[in-house]
N, C-alpha and C positions, 0 to 999 in steps of 0.2 A: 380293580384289575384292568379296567379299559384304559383307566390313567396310564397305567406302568405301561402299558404295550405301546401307546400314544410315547410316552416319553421316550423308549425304547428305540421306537421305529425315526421319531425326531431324532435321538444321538445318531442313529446309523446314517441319516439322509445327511448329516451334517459333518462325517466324518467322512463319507463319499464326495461330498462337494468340495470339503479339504485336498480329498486326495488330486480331483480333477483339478483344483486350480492350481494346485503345485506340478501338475504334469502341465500344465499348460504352462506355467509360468517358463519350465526347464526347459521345454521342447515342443512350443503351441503348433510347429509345422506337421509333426506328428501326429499329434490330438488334432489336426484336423483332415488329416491323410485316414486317420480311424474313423472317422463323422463320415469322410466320403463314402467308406467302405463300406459302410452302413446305410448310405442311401443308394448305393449303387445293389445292394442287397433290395431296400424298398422297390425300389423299382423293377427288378427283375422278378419281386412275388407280384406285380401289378402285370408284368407283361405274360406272365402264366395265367392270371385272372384271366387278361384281355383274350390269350386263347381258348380257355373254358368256353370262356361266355361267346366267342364266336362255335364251338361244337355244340353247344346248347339252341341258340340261334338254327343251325343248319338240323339240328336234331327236331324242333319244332316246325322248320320249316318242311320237311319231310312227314311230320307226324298231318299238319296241315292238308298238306298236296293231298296224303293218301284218303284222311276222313272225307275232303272235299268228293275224291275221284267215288269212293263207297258209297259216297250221299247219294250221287248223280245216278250210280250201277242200280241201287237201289229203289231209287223215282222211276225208273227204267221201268225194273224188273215189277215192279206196283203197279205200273200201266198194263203192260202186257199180262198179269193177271188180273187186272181187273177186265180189259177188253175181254177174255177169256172165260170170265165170270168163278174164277177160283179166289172163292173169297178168302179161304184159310190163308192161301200164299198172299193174296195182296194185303191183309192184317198184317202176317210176319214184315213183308216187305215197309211197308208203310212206317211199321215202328221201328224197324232199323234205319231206314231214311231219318227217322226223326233223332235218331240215336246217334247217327257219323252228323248232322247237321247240327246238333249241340254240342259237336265234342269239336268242329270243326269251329264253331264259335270259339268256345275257350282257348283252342289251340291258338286261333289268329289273334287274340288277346292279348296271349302269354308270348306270341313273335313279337306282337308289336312292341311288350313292355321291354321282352330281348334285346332288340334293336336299338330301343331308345337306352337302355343302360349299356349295351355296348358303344354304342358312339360315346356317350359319358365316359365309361371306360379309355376309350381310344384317346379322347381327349385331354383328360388326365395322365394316361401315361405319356402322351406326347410333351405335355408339358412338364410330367418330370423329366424325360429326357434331355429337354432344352434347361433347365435350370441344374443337373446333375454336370452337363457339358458346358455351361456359365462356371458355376462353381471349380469344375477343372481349371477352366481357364486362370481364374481367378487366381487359383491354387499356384500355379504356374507364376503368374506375377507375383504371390508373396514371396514365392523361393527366389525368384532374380533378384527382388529389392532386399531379400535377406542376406542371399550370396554375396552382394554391394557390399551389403554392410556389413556382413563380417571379414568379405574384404579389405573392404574400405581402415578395418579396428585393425586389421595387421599392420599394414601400410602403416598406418600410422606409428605403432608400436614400434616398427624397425627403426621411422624415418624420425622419432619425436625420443630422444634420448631419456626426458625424464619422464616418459611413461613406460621405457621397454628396462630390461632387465640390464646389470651390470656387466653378466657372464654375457649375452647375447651382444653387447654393442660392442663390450672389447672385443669379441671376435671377429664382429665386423675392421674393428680398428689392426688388430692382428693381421687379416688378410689384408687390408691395404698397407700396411706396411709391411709386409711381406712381398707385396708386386712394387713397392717403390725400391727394393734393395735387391728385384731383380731386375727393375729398369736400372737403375745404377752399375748391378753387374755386365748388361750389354753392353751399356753406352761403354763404360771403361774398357771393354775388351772392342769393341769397336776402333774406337780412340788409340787404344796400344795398337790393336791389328796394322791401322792405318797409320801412325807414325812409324811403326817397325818398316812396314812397306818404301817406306818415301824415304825413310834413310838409307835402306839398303839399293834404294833405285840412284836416291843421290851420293854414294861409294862407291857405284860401280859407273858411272857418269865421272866422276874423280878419274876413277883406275885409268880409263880411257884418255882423258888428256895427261895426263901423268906418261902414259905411254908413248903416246902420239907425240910429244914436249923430247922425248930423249928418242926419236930417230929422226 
């Protein structure tokens, strides 16, 4: 039975790792836009630790202060019964002194190990912030060198005739012959415009001495 679930669990892990490399294969800028997302998730359960563990900290630190300040009320209050000679009360007193004094031990203990795993804490998350905000970076430069390059695979396509399609380059060729037969149509009417001009400038330049010639 352990075998089959063993086999079982190997086809699944392997038919998973299919799926990943064929997404990766299609679209690896994707599959790594998802990786980010998912440490940007990591990190954001590490920055809620980091704030725990400093309410814990300041919760121990209060717990500390106040056993401290009881110990002290309570060494107090043992003197002045015992000056007093109330031995019932300086007993009670006594053993509560000894009582917030042990609990004030543990508590400074349990700040100090606070402390030292929050700065761990802090540190850690510091550092995944700096390697979360590398990794953008990074991300950032695969998309520009990818955008090149599938720039760059157009470009070529348009510019490199036997790698782009038939329908596409005759149409390239359609349009420019299309604007050579409407350069052709300016210049022609140009040309006509302008010789129509200059002969009718040069018959009426005629008329004039034709005129001028018979009076």
């Amino acid at each position: 039975m352990t075998n089959l679930f063993t086999r079982i669990k190997n086809t699944i892990m392997a038919d998973l790792n299919e799926a990943l490399d064929q997404k990766e294969q299609k679209n690896p800028i994707a599959l790594l836009n998802q990786y980010l997302r998912e440490c940007e998730l990591e990190t954001e359960k590490v920055r809620k630790l980091v704030e725990r563990q400093y309410s814990l900290k300041e919760g121990f630190t209060r717990e500390y202060h106040q056993a401290t300040q009881l110990a002290e009320k309570r060494k107090h209050q043992a003197d002045v019964a015992k000056n007093a000679g109330e031995v019932e009360l300086y007993t009670f007193a006594v053993q509560e002194q000894a009582q917030y004094e042990d609990r004030a031990i543990r508590l400074k203990e349990a700040l100090e190990q606070a402390s030292k795993q929050l700065l761990e804490l802090e540190q850690k998350y510091e550092e995944m912030k700096h390697k979360l905000k590398d990794m953008n970076i990074r991300r950032l430069e695969l998309m520009g060198r990818e955008n090149i390059s599938r720039a760059q695979h157009q470009i070529n396509k348009v510019l490199d005739n036997s790698t782009y399609s038939d329908r596409s380059y005759s149409r390239f060729h359609e349009i420019e012959a299309y604007l050579d037969r409407i350069e052709h149509q300016v210049n022609s009417s140009y040309h006509r415009n302008t010789i129509d001009a200059r002969i009718a400038q040069l018959e009426k330049e005629m008329k004039k001495e034709e005129t001028a010639a018979n009076l």
